[in-house]
N, C-alpha and C positions, 0 to 999 in steps of 0.2 A: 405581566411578562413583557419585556421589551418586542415592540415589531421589527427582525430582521430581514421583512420577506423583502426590499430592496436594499440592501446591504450589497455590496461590492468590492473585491477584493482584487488588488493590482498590485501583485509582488506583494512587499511588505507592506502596503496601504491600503486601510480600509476605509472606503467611501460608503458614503450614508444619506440619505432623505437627499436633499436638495444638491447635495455635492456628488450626486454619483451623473459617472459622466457615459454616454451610451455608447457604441460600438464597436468594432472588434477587437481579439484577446491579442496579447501580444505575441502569442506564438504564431496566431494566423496572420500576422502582417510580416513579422518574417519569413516565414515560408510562402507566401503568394508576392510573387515573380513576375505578374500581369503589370501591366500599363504603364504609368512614369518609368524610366530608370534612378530615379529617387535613392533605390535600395543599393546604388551601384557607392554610394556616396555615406549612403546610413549603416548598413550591415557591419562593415568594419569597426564602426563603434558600440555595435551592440556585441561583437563578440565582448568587450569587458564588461556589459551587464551580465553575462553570460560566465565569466570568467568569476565575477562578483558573488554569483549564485552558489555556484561550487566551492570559494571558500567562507561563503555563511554557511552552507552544509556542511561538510566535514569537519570544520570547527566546534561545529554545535554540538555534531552526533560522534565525535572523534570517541570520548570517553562513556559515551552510549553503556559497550557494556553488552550482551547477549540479550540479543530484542526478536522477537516475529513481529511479523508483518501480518496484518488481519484487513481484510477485504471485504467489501459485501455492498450493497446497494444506499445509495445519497437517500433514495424514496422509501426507504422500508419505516411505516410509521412505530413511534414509541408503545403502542399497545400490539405491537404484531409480534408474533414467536420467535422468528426471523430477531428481534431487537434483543428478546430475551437469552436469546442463545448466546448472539454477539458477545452481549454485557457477562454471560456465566465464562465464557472464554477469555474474555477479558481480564476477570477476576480469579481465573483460574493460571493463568499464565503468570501475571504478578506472583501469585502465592508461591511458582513454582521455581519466581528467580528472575522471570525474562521482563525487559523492559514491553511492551505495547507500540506497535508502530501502527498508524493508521491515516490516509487521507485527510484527515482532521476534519472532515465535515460532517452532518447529521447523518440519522437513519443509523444504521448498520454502524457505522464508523462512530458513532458518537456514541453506541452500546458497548462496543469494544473499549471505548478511552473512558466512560464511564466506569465499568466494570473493573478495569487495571487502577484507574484513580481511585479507587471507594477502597480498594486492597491495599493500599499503602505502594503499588506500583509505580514504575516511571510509564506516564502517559503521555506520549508524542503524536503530535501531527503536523504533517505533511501537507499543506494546503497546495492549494492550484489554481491561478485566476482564471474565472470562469463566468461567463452572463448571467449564470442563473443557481449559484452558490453562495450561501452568509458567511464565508469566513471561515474560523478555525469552531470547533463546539468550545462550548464552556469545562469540558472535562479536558481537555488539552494541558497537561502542562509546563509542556517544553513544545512550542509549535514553530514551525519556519512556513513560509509560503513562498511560494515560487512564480516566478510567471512563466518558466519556459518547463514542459511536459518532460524532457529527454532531463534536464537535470535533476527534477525531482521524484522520475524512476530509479534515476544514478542511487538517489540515495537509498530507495526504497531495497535493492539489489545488493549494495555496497555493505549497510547497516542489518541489515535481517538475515536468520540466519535458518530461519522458515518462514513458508506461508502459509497461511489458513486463509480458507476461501471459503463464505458465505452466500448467497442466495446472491446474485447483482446482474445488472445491466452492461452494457458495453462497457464502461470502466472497466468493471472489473474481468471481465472479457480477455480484454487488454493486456491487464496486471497476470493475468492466468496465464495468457499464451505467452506471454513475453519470458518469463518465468521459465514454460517449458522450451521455449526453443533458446535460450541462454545454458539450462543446464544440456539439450541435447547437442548444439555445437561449442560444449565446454570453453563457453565463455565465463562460466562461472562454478567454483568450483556445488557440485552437488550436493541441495540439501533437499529437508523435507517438503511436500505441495499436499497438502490434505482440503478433502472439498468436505464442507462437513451439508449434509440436508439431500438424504439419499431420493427423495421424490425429486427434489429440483435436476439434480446434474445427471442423472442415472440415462437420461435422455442425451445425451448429448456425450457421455463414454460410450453409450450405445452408437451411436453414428459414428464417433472417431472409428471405431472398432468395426462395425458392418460395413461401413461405407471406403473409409478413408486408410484402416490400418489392410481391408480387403481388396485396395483398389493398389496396393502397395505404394501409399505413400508416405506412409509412416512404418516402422518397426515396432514388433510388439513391445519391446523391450520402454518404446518410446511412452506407452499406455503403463509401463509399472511404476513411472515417475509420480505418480496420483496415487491418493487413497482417498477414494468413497469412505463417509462414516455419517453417522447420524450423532456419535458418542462423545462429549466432548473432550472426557477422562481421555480415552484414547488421540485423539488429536494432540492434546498437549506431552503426554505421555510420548509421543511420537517426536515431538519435539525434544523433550528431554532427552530422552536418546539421542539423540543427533547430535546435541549439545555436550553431551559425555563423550561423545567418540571424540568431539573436534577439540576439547577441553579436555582428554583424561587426567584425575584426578592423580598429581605426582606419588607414585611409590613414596612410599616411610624410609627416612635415609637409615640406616643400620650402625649401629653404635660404632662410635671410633675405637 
């Protein structure tokens, strides 16, 4: 098996063994403001990297097609339940019609593009240059990579028409909150959020709800945008639905 553990990923170029160049991502030199005014000179030319980004996205994923969005942790290794769930999600989504969107990286996200690929699925990824990321996975197969964070949410938002959320880390964190607070100031119109690994998050609906929906800063209402599940029939089954309402299926026109 090939060693990708220094592999490096900048936009659409992958660097490798001797060509990988060290420090930081291109989104943190945009956004840090400190020292030279350098940026007063540079920034205006990265908004058309920036510009460039979003129409390799939309291009790519224009005829996409009805796709979810599956999340879950870079670290979850290939023998852990966590991986197996992904990949049965994965393979179950396919079968049910939807394309696979995922991060493109390993762990969690490469169980999901696994599982949609080995089904005859459209398997997408989404990559993100990052220090300590190889790339797109090998089940990828329509992948774009991005260097800047905010464009390659765009598309994760824009193209998905649910999410499933897996066991993860900050990422996905992120991808979760971001999710619910676009559909709670309808910036986007409302679709399905299911968390599927009722030990993992059960902790943490608990605190929105004792702490944060108690201390009135959230609405309960804002807590029914989620569904807990262990199941993964039921998550996709969830999505279908969704999918029906926003697609219903045209009336039989009536004989002339």
């Amino acid at each position: 098996m090939t060693d990708r553990t220094h592999d490096r990923m900048t936009g659409p170029v992958v660097e490798r063994r001797g060509q990988v160049t060290e420090g930081s991502t291109t989104d943190q030199r945009l956004l840090d403001s400190r020292g030279p005014t350098d940026w007063v000179h540079t920034d205006p030319w990265r908004v058309l990297r920036i510009q460039a980004e979003f129409v390799e996205g939309f291009g790519a994923l224009a005829e996409l097609g009805p796709a979810i969005a599956v999340f879950g942790s870079a670290r979850t290794p290939a023998d852990h339940p966590h991986h197996a769930v992904a990949e049965e999600a994965g393979r179950k989504l396919a079968e049910a019609g939807f394309a696979v969107i995922t991060g493109g990286g390993p762990g969690t996200m490469e169980g999901a593009n696994k599982g949609a690929c080995q089904a005859g699925g459209v398997s997408v990824g989404l990559g993100i240059e990052l220090p300590f990321e190889s790339g797109l996975n090998q089940w990828v197969d329509k992948g774009i990579n991005f260097r800047y964070f905010f464009a390659r949410k765009t598309m994760f938002v824009k193209y998905s028409q649910g999410f499933i959320v897996l066991p993860g880390g900050l990422g996905t964190l992120d991808e979760l909150f971001e999710a619910l607070t676009l559909v709670q100031t309808q910036k986007v119109t409302s679709f399905p959020i299911v968390l599927i690994g009722k030990d993992y998050w059960s902790g943490l609906l608990g605190w929105l709800r004792e702490t944060v929906l108690a201390d009135g800063k959230i609405n309960a209402a804002d807590l029914d945008m989620m569904v807990l599940t262990d199941d993964v029939d039921e998550a996709v089954r969830l999505m279908v639905d969704a999918r029906d309402d926003r697609w219903p299926t045209p009336a039989p026109k009536r004989p002339e």
